[in-house]
PARORO-602986 format. One record per residue (C-alpha): residue number from 1; x, y, z; residue in three letters. Coordinates in pm, whole numbers, padded with zeros to 5 digits. Layout:
! PARORO-602986
+-----+--------+--------+--------+-----+
!   k !      x !      y !      z !   r !
+-----+--------+--------+--------+-----+
! NUM !      X !      Y !      Z ! ALA !
...
+-----+--------+--------+--------+-----+
//
This chain:
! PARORO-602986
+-----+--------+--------+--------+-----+
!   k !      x !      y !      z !   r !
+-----+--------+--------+--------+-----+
!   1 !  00000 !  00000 !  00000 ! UNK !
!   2 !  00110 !  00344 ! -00089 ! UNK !
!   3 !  00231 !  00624 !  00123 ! UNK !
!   4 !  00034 !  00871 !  00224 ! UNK !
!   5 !  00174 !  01219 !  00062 ! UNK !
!   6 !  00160 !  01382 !  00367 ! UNK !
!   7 !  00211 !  01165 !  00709 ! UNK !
!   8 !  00214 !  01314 !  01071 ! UNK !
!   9 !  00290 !  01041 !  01268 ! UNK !
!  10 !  00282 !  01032 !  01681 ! UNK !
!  11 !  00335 !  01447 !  01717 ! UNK !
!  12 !  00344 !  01521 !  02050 ! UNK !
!  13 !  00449 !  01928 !  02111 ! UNK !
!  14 !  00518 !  02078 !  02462 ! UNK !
!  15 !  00616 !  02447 !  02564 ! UNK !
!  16 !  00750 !  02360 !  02913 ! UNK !
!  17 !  00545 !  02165 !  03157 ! UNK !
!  18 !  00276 !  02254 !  02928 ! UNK !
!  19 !  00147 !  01988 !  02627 ! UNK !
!  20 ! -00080 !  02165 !  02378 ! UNK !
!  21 ! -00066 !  01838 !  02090 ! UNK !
!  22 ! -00059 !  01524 !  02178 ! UNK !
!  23 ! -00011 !  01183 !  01999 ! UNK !
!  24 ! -00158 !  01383 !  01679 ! UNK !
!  25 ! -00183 !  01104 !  01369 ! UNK !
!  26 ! -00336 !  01254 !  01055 ! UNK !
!  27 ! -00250 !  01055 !  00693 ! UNK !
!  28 ! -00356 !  01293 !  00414 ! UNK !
!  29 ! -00345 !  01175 ! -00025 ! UNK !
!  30 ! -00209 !  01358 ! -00266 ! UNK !
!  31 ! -00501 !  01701 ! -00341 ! UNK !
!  32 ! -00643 !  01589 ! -00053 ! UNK !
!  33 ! -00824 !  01935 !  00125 ! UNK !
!  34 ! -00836 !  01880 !  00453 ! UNK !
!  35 ! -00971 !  02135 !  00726 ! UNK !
!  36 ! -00847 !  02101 !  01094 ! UNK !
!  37 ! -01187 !  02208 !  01329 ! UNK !
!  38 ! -01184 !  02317 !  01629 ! UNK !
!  39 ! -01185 !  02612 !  01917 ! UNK !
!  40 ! -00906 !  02839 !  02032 ! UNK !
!  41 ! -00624 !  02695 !  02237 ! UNK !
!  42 ! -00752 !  02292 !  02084 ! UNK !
!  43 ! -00405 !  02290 !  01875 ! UNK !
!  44 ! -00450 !  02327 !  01539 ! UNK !
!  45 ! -00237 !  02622 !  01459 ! UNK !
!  46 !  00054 !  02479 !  01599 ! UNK !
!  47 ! -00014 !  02131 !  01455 ! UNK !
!  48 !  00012 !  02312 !  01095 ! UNK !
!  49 !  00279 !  02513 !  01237 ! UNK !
!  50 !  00466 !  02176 !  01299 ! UNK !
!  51 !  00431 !  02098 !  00926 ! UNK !
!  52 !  00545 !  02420 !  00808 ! UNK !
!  53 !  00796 !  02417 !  01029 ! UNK !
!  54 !  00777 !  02693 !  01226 ! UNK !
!  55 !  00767 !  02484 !  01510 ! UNK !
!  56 !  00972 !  02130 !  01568 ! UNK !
!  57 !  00788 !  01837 !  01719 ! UNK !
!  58 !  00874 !  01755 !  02083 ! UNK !
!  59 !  00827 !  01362 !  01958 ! UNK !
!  60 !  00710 !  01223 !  01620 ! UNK !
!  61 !  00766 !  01277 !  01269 ! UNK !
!  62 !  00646 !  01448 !  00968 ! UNK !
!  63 !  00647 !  01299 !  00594 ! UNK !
!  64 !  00583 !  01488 !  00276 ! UNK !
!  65 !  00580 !  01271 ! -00062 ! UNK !
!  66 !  00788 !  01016 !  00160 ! UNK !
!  67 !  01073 !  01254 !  00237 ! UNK !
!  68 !  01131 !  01283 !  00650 ! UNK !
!  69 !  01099 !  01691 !  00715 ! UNK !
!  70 !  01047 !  01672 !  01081 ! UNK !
!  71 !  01416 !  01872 !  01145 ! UNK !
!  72 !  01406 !  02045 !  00800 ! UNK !
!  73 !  01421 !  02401 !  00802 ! UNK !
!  74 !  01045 !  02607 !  00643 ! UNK !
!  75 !  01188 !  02722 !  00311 ! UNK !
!  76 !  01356 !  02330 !  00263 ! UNK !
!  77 !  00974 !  02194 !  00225 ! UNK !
!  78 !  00847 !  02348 ! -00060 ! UNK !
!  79 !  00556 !  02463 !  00144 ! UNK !
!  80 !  00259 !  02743 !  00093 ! UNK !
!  81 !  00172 !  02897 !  00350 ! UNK !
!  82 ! -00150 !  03189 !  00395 ! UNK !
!  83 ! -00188 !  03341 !  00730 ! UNK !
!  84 ! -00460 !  03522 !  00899 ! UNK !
!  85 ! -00364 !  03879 !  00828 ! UNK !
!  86 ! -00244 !  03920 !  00493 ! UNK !
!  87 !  00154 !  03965 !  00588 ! UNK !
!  88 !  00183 !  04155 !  00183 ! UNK !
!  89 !  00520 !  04337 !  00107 ! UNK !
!  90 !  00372 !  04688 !  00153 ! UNK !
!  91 !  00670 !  04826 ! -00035 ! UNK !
!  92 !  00630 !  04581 ! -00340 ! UNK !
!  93 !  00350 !  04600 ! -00631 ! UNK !
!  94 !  00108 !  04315 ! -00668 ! UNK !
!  95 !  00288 !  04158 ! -00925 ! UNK !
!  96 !  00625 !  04168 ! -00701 ! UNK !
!  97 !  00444 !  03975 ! -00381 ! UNK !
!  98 !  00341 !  03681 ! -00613 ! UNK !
!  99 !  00672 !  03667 ! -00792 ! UNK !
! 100 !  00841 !  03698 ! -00467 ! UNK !
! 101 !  00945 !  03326 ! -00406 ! UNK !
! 102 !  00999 !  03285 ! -00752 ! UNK !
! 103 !  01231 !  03529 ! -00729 ! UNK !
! 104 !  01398 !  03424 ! -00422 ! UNK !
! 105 !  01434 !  03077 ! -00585 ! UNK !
! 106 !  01685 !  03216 ! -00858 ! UNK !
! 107 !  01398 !  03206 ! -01166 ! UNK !
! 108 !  01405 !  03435 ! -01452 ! UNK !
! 109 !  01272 !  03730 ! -01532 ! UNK !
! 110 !  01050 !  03582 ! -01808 ! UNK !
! 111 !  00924 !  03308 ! -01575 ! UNK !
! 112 !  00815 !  03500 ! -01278 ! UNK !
! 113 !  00611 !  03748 ! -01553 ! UNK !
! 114 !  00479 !  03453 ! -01716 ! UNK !
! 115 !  00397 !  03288 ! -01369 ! UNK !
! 116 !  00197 !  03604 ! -01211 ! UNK !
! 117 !  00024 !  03651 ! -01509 ! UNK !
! 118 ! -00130 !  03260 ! -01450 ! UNK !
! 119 ! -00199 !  03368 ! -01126 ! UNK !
! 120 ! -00342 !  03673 ! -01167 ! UNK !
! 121 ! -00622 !  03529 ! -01420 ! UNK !
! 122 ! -00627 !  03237 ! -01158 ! UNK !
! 123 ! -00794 !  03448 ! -00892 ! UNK !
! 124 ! -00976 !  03665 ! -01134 ! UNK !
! 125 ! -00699 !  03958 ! -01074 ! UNK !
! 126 ! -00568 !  04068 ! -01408 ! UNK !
! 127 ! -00434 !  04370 ! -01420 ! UNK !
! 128 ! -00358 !  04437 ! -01095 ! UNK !
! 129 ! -00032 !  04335 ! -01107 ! UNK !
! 130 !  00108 !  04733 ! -01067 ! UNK !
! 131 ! -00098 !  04822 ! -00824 ! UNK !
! 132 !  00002 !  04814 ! -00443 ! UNK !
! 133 ! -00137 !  04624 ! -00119 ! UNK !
! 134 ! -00300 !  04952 !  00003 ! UNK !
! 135 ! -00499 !  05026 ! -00298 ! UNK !
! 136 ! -00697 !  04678 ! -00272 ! UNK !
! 137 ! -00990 !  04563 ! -00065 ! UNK !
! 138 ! -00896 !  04294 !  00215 ! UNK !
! 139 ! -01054 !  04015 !  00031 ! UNK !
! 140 ! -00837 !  04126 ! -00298 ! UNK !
! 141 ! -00543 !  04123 ! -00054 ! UNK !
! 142 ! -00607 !  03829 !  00105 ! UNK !
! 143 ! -00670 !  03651 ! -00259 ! UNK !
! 144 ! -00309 !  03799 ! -00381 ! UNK !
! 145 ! -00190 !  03628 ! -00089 ! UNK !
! 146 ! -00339 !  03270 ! -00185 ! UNK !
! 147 ! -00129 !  03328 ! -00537 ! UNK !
! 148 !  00158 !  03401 ! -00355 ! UNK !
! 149 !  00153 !  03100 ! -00201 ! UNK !
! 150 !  00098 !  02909 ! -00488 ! UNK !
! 151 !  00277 !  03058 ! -00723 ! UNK !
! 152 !  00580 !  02860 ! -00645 ! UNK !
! 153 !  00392 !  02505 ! -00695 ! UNK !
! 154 !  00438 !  02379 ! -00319 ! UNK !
! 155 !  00388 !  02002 ! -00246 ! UNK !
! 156 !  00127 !  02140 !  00045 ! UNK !
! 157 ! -00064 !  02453 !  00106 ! UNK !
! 158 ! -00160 !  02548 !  00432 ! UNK !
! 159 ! -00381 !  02795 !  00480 ! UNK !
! 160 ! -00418 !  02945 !  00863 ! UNK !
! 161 ! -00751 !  03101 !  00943 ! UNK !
! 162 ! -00668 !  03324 !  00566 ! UNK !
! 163 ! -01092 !  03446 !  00611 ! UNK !
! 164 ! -01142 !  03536 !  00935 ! UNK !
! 165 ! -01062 !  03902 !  00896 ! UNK !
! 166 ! -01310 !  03937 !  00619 ! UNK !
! 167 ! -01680 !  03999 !  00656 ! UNK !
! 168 ! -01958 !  03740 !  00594 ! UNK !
! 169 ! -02026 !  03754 !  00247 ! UNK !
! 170 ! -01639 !  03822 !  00157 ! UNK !
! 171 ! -01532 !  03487 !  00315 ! UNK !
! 172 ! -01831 !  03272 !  00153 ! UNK !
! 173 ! -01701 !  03415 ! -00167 ! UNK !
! 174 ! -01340 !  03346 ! -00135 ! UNK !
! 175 ! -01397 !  03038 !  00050 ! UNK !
! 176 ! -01570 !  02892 ! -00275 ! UNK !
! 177 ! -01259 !  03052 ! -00491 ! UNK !
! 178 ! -01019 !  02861 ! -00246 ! UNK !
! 179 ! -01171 !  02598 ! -00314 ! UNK !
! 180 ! -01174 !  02625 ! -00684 ! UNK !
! 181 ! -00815 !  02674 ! -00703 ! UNK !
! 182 ! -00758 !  02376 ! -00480 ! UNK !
! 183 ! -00940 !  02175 ! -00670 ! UNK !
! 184 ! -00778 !  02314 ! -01003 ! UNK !
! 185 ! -00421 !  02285 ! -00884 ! UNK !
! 186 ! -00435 !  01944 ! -00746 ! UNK !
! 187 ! -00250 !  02072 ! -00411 ! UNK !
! 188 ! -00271 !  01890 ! -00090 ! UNK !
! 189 ! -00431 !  02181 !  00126 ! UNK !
! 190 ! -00483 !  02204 !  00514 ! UNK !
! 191 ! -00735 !  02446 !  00587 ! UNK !
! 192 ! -00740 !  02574 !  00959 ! UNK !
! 193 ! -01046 !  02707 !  01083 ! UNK !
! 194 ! -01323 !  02756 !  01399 ! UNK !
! 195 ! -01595 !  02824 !  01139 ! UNK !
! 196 ! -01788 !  02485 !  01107 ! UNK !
! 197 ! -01971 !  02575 !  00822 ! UNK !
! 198 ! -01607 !  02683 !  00621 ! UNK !
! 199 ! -01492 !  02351 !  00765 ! UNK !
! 200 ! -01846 !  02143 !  00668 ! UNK !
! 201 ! -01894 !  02303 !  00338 ! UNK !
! 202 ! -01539 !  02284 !  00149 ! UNK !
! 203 ! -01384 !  01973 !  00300 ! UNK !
! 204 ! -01274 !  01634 !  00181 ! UNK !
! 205 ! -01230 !  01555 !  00524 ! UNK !
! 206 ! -01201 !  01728 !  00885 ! UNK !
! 207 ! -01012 !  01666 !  01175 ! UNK !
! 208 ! -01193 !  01797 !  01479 ! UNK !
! 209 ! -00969 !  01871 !  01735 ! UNK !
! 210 ! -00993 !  01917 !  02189 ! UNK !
! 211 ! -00757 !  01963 !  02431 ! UNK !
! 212 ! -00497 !  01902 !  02177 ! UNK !
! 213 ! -00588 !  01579 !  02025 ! UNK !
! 214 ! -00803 !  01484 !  01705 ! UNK !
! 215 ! -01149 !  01411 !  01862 ! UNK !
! 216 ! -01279 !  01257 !  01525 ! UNK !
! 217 ! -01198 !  01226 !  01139 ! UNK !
! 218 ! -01398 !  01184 !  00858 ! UNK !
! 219 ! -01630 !  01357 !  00607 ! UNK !
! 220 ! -01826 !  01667 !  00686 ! UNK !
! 221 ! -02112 !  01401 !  00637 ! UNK !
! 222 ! -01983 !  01183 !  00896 ! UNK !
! 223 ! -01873 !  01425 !  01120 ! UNK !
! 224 ! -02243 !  01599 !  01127 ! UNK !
! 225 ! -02446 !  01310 !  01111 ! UNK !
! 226 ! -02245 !  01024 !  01313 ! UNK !
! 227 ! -02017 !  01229 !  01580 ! UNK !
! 228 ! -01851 !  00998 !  01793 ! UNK !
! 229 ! -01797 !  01219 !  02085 ! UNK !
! 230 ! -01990 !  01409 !  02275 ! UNK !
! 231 ! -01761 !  01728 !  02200 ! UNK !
! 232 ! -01815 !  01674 !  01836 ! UNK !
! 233 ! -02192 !  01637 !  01838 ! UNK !
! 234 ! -02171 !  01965 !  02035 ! UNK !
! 235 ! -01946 !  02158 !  01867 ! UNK !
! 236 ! -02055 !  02092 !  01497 ! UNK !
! 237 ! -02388 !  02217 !  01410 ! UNK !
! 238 ! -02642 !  02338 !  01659 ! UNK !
! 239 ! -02764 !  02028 !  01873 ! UNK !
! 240 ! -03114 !  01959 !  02071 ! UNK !
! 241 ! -03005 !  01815 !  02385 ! UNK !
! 242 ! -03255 !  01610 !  02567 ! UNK !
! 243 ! -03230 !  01479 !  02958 ! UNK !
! 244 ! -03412 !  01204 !  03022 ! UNK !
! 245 ! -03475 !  00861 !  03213 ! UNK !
! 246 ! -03407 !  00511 !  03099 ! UNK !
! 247 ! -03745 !  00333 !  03125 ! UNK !
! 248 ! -03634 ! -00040 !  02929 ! UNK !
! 249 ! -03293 ! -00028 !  02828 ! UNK !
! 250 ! -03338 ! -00332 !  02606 ! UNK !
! 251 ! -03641 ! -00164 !  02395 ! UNK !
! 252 ! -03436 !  00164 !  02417 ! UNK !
! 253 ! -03778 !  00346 !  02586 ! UNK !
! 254 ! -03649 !  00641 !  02672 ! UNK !
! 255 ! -03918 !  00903 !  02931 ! UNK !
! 256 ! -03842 !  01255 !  02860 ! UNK !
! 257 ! -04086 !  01495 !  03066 ! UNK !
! 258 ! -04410 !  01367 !  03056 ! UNK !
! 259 ! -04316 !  01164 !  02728 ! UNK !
! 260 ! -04192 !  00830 !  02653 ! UNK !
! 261 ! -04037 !  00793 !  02373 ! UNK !
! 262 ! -03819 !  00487 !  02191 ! UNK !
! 263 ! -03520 !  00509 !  02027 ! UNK !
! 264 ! -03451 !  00235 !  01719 ! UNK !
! 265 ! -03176 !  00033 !  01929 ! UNK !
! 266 ! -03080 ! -00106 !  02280 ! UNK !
! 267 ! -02946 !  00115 !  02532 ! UNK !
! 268 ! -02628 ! -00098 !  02585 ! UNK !
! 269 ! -02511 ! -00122 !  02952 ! UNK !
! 270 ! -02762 !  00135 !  03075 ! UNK !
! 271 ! -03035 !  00043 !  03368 ! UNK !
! 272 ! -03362 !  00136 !  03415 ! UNK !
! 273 ! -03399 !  00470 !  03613 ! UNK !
! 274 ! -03025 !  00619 !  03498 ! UNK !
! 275 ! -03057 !  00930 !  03334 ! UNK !
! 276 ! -02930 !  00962 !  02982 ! UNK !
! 277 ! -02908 !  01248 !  02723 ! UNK !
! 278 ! -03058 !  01226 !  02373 ! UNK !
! 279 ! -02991 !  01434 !  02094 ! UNK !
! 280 ! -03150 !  01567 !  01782 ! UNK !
! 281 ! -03061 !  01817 !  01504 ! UNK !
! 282 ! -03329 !  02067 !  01406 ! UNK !
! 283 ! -03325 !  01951 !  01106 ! UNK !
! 284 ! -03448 !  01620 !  01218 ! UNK !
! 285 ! -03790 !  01794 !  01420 ! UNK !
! 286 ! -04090 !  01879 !  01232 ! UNK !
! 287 ! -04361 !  02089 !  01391 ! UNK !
! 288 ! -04672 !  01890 !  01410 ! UNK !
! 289 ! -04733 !  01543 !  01310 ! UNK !
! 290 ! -04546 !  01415 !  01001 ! UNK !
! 291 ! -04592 !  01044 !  00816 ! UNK !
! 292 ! -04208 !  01024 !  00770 ! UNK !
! 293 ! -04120 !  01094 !  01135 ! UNK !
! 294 ! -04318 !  00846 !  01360 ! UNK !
! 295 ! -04269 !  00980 !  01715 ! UNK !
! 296 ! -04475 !  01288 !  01834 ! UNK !
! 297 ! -04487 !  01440 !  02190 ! UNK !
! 298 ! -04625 !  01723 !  02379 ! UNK !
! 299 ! -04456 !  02058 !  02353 ! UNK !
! 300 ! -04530 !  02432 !  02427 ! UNK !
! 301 ! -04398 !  02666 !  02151 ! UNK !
! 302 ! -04184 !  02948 !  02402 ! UNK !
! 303 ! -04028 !  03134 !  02106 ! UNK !
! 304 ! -04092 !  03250 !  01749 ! UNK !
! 305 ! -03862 !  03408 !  01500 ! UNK !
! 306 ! -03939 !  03492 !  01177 ! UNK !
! 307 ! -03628 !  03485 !  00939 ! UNK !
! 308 ! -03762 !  03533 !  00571 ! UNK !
! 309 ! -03800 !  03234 !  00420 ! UNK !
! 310 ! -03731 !  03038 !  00696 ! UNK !
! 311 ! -03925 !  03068 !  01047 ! UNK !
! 312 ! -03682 !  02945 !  01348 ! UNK !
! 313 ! -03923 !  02774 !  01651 ! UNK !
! 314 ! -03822 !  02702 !  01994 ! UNK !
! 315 ! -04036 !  02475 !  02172 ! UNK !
! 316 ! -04058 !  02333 !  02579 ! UNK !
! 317 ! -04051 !  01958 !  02579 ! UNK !
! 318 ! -04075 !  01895 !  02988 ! UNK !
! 319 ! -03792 !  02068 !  03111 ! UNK !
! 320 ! -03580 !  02039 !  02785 ! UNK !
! 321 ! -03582 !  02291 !  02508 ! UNK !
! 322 ! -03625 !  02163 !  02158 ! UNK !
! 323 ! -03566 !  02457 !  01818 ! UNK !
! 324 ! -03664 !  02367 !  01502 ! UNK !
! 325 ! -03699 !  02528 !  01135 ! UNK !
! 326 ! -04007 !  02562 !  00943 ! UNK !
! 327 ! -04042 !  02703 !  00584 ! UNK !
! 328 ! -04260 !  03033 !  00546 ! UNK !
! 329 ! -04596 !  02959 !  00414 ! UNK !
! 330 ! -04764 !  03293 !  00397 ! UNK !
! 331 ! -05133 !  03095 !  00421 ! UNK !
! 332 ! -05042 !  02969 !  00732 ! UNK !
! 333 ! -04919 !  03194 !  00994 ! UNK !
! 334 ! -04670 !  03038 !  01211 ! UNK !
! 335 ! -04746 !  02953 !  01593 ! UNK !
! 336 ! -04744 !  03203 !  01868 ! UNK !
! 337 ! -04523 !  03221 !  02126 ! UNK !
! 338 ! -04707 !  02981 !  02474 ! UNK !
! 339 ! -04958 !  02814 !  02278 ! UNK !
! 340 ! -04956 !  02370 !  02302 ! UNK !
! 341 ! -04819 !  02230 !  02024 ! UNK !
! 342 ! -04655 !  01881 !  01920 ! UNK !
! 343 ! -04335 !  01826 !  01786 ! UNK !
! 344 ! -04270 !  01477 !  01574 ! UNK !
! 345 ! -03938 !  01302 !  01492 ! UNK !
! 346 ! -03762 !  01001 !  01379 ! UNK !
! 347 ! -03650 !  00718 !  01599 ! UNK !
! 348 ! -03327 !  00676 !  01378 ! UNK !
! 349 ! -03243 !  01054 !  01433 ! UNK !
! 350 ! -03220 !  01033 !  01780 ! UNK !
! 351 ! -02857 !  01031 !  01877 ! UNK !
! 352 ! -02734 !  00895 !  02264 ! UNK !
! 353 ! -02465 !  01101 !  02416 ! UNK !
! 354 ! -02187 !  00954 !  02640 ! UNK !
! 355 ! -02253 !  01155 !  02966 ! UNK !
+-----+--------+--------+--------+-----+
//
């Protein structure tokens, strides 16, 4: 069996007393993107700081194309690297900050015009290559950034939060260009990021990390719809958490408030009378009884907010609070806020959390 093109293998890094990755494993293919999830301080940043080497391992190795480049120096890894803020030569034009490691690596002349020219129609630029830093927007920046990176052809691009100083609809944009490129370029990519939907919606696969370790890995589909941790089913997507008590653990009859309700498999080791959490996505609830979604129970609708096309409802399920989205239909006026209502869902959607 192959190699994988990129192989961190049993990283452990420590400042001190202090361990911030630990036993960190992550095989990635060749144009593999691959986004590292998770919240500030969990250790991503200095995981792909580890494989740019910024930062040396305390224990463990990296492998690019099945070279060892755990001790190598940064510019000895043909690496790509896009931070956060921008970090553009102010002094330099456009053109000069993408033809900058070409330059540094001894090309000609020729080359490095012919080269930023390709990049400039690559990220829908051209013409800009005389202008300076200060006379373009910060997604423009940030996007002359991405080509200076790539300009070069690096074995892996790593990209380090590149949209979070942008505004909303700046970052969906660019996200979807980064993407492009990616995908048009062939380059293995490691995308960090705390934005779960930049994580969910341009992925191959993620690698949500906690406490500096790699909680789960696998698609954005698996990662939303079969999390494996608690943490994860928390932390990706919004979650409806439900306490209840463990009636028959065989059946899996679950009571939740004045409810019983039974989930499609056996509740393992639990016993009757322990309490156990359930979860649901929103997704998963329908307001009102529905054919598809055989369990219904008692609720009382506490809030209503009406978002356009789609109407957001939060309803009381016993002590447990349950929200939900419903399309607008303007011939029927959504439910006000205290009324009795029922809620309906699947068996199969019902996901048990480790407590």
């Amino acid at each position: 069996m192959a190699e994988p093109y990129l192989k961190i293998e049993n990283v452990r890094k420590s400042f001190g007393q202090t361990t911030v990755v630990q036993d960190f494993n992550m095989a990635v293919e060749r144009g593999e993107f691959i986004s590292f999830l998770g919240p500030s301080g969990c250790g991503k940043t200095t995981v792909l700081r580890m494989v740019a080497g910024f930062e040396q391992p305390t224990s463990g190795s990296i492998r690019i194309g099945g070279k060892d480049v755990t001790n190598l120096k940064p510019n000895q890894r043909n690496i790509g690297m896009v931070f956060q803020a921008y970090a553009l030569f102010p002094n330099m034009t456009v053109g000069q900050n993408i033809g900058f490691g070409l330059k540094v690596a001894g090309k000609s002349k020729a080359e490095i015009d012919k080269r930023v020219d390709e990049m400039l129609e690559l990220i829908s630029l051209p013409g800009f290559g005389d202008r300076y830093p200060y006379q373009l927007s910060g997604g423009q920046q940030q996007r002359i950034a991405l080509a200076r990176a790539v300009a070069p052809k690096p074995s892996v691009l790593l990209l380090d939060e590149p949209l979070s100083a942008l505004d909303a609809k700046v970052r969906v944009s660019l996200r979807d260009q980064i993407r492009t490129i990616q995908r048009e370029l062939g380059i293995t990519t490691i995308f960090v990021t705390h934005d779960q939907e930049e994580a969910l919606s341009i992925s191959d696969r993620i690698v949500v990390m906690y406490g500096g370790k790699a909680e789960q890995v696998g698609t954005p589909f698996e990662i939303y719809n079969k999390p494996t941790t608690r943490f994860v089913a928390n932390f990706v997507g919004t979650l409806n958490v439900l306490k209840g008590t463990v009636v028959d653990p065989a059946s899996g009859q679950v009571k939740v408030g004045d409810n019983t309700v039974n989930l499609d498999r056996d509740l393992g080791a639990r016993k009757a009378g322990d309490s156990v959490s359930l979860a649901l996505r929103p997704e998963a609830v329908s307001l009102g009884r529905n054919d598809l979604r055989e369990t219904s129970v008692a609720a009382t609708i506490s809030d209503v907010h009406f978002l356009g096309s789609v109407i957001r409802v939060r309803a009381k399920v016993g002590e447990n609070s349950v929200s939900l989205d419903t399309f607008n239909d303007p011939s029927a006026p959504p439910p006000s806020a205290g009324s009795a209502a029922e809620i309906s869902f699947a068996r199969r959607d019902l996901m048990v959390l480790d407590d």
